[in-house]
C-alpha positions in Angstrom: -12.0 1.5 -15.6 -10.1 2.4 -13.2 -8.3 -0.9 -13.1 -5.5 -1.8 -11.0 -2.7 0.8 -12.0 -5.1 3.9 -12.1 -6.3 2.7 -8.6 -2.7 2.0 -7.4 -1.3 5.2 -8.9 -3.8 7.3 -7.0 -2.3 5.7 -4.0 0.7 6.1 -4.6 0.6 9.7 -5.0 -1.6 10.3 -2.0 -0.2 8.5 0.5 2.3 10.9 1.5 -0.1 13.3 1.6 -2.9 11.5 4.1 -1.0 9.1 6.0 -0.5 10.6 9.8 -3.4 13.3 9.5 -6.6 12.8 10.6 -10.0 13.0 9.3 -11.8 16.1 10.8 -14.6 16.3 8.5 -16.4 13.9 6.5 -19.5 14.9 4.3 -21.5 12.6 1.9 -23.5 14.6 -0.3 -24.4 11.4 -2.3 -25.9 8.9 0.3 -26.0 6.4 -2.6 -22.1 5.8 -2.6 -22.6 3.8 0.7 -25.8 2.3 0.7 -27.3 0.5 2.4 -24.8 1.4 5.3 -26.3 5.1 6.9 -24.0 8.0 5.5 -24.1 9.3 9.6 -22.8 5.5 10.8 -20.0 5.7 8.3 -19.3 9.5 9.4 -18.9 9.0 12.9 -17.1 6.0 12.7 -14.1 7.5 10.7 -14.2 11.5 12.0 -11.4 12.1 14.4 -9.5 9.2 13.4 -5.8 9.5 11.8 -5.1 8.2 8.9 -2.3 5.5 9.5 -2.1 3.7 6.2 -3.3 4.3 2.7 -3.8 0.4 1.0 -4.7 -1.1 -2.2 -5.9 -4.6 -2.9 -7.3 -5.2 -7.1 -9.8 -2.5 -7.4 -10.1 -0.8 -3.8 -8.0 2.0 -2.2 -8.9 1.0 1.6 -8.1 3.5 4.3 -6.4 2.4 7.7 -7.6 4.7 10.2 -6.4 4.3 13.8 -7.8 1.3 15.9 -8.2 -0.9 12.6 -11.5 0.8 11.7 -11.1 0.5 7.5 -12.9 2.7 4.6 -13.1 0.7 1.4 -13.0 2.9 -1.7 -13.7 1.0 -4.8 -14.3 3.8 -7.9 -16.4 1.6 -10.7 -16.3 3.0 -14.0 -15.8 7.0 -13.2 -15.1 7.2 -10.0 -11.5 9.3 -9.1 -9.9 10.9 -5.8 -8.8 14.8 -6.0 -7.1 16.5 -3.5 -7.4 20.5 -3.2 -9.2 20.6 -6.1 -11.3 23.8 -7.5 -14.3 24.9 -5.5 -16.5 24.2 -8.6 -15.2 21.1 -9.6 -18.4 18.7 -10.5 -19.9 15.3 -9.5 -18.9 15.4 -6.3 -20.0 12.9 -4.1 -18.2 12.9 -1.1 -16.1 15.6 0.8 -13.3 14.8 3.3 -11.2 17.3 5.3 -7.8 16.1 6.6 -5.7 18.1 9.5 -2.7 19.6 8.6 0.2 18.0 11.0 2.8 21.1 10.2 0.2 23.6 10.5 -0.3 22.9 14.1 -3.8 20.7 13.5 -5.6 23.0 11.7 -8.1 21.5 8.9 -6.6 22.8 5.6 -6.8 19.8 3.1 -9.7 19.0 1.2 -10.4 15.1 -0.7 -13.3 14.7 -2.9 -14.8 11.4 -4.4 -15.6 12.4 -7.8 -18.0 10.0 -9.8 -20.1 11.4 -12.8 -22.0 8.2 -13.5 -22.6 7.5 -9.6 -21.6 3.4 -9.2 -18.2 4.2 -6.7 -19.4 2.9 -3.5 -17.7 3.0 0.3 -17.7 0.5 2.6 -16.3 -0.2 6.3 -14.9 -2.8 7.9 -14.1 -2.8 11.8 -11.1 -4.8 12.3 -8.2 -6.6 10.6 -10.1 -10.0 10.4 -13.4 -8.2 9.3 -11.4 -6.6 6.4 -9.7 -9.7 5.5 -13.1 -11.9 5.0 -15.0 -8.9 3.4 -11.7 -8.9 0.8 -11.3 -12.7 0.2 -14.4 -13.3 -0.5 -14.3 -10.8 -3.5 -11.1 -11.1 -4.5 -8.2 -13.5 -5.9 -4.7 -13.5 -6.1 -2.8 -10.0 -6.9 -1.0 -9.8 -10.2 1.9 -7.5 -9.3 2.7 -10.2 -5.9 5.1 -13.0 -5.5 2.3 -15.5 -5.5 1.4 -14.7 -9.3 3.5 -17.6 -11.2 2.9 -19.0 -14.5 2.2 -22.6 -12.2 -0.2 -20.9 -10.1 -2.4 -19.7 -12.9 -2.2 -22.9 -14.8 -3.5 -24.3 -11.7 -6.5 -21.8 -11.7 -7.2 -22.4 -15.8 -8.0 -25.9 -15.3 -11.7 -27.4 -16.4 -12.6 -23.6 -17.0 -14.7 -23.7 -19.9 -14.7 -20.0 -20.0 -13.1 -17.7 -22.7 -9.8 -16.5 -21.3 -11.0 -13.0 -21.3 -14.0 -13.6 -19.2 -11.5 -15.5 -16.8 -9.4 -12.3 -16.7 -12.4 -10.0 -15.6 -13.4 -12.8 -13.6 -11.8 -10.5 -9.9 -12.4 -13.4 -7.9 -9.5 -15.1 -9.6 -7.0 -12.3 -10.4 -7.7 -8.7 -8.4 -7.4 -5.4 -10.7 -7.3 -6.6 -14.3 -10.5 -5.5 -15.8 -10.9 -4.7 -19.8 -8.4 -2.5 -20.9 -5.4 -4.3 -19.6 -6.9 -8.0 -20.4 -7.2 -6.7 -24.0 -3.4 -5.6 -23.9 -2.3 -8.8 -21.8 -3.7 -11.2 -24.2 -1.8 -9.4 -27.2 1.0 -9.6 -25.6 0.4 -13.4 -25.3 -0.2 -13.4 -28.6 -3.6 -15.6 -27.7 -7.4 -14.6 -28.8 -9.4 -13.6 -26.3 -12.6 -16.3 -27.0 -10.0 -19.3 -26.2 -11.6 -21.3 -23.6 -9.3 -20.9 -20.5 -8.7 -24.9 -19.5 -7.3 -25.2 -23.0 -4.5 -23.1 -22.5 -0.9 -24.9 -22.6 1.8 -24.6 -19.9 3.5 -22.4 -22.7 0.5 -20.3 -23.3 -0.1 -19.9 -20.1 3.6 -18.7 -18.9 2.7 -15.8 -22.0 -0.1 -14.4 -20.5 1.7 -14.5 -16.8 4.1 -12.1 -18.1 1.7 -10.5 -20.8 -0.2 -9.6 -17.6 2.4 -8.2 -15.5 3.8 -5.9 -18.9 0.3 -4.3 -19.3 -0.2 -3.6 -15.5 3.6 -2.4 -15.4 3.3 -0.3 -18.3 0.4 1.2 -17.1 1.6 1.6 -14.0 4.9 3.3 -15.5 2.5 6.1 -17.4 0.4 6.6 -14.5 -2.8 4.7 -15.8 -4.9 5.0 -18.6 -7.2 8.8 -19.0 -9.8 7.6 -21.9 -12.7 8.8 -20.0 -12.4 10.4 -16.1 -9.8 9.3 -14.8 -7.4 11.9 -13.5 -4.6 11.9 -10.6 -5.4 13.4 -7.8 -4.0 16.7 -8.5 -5.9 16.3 -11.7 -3.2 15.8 -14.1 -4.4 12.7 -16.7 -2.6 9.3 -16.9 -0.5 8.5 -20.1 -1.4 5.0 -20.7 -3.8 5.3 -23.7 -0.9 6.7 -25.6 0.9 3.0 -25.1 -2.5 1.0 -26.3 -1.2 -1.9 -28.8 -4.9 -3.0 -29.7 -7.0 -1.4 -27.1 -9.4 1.3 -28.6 -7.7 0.5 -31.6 -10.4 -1.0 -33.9 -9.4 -0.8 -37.7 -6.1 0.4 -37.6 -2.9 -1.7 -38.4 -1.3 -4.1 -36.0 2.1 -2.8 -34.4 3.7 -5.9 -35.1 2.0 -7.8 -38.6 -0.3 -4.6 -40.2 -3.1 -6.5 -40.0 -6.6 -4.6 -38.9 -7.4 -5.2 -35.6 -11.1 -6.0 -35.3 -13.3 -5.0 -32.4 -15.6 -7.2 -31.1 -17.7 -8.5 -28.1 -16.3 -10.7 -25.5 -17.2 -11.6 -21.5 -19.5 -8.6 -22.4 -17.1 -6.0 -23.2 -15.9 -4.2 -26.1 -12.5 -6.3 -26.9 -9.6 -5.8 -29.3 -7.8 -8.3 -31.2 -5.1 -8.8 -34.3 -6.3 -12.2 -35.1 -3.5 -12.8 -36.9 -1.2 -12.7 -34.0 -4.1 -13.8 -31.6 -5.4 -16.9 -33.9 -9.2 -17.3 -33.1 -10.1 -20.7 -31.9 -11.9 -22.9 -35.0 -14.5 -24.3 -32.3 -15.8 -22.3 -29.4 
């Protein structure tokens, strides 16, 4: 958390804001956010540069500033992006100060990298190629593309011994899904989340596809999931939690049978189940 939809709202709503200004002022008050990379290094490689293209791939809002010269955002567990917000507002960690085109140039927009428990990070990358290989190497196919078919990810299941929810939090096989929308995914698929991977069916599998791209798309409808510090940039909370079919939901009654659904521990993370619509494997 923030998983794909929280990361991709935030784009969405700040790229009309950023793209075509550029950065006059950069200051990193937490030097940790891009170690081991020198907070100076990163500063004067991005101030006085316009902003030509706000990006997302999984987890990482990546910045296009002029000359190909990329800033890799990737917000962990509490990390969020504010824009104008109050002079007091806490746990900042970086500042950045963006021109105003209509105001003739003048710096009048502040954007702050807010992270209470400190594990957001920044990173650059110096060229198209560069940010391409630094990307690939982390990251695999993107749910919400073309390229995400029920014959692809069959393809990616096989020999995986692997619980299907590790496999899902697994980001160098599918970008952005991390533990809230895994757990909503495989309800939807109606399959348990300690199912070894490879032993998925072509049917099964073709239910998760879509059970996938419903959780990301109705998170991405209510503007992400707020359940810890997650806002919008303008601070306003995301909606998703209110949607949660078994996430968060431990001991109350299925939507869909009544039965409890149990909390657990799987791939390391708290995980939600009805295992009456999600029938737990007999050997693991």
């Amino acid at each position: 958390m923030p998983e794909l939809p929280e990361v991709e709202t935030i784009r969405r709503r700040l790229a009309p804001l950023v793209e075509g200004r550029t950065l006059r002022e950069m200051e990193i008050v937490d030097p940790r956010w891009c170690d081991p990379l020198d907070p100076v290094a990163l500063i004067d490689a991005l101030v006085g540069r316009r902003v030509e293209r706000l990006d997302r791939r999984g987890k990482y809002l990546i910045w296009e500033g002029q000359d190909e010269v990329f800033l890799l955002m990737h917000l962990r567990m509490t990390g969020t992006v504010l824009y104008d917000p109050a002079p007091d507002t806490p746990y900042v960690r970086v500042r950045l100060t963006l021109d105003d085109p209509p105001s003739g140039g003048q710096a009048g927009h502040t954007l702050c990298f807010c992270d209470p428990r400190r594990f957001g990070t920044g990173e650059l990358a110096f060229g198209r190629p560069a940010l391409d290989d630094f990307l690939d190497a982390r990251l695999g196919i993107e749910p919400l593309g073309p390229h995400f078919t029920s014959d692809h990810l069959f393809t990616l299941t096989r020999g995986r011994l692997a619980p299907i929810k590790a496999f899902l939090l697994d980001q160098r096989r599918i970008a952005g899904v991390g533990n809230i929308y895994a757990n909503e995914a495989l309800f939807r698929a109606q399959i348990h989340p300690l199912r070894p991977a490879g032993q998925l069916k072509r049917k099964q599998i073709a239910a998760l596809r879509d059970g996938v791209v419903g959780a990301l798309s109705a998170g991405l409808n209510a503007g992400g999931a707020s359940i810890d510090d997650f806002r919008h940039p303008d601070g306003v909370r995301g909606a998703f939690q209110n949607e949660f079919l078994v996430h968060g939901r431990g001991g109350e009654p299925c939507f869909v049978c009544g039965r409890e659904i149990r909390r657990f521990v799987a791939a390391g993370r708290g995980t939600y189940a009805c295992e009456r619509c999600q029938v737990r494997p007999r050997v693991l």
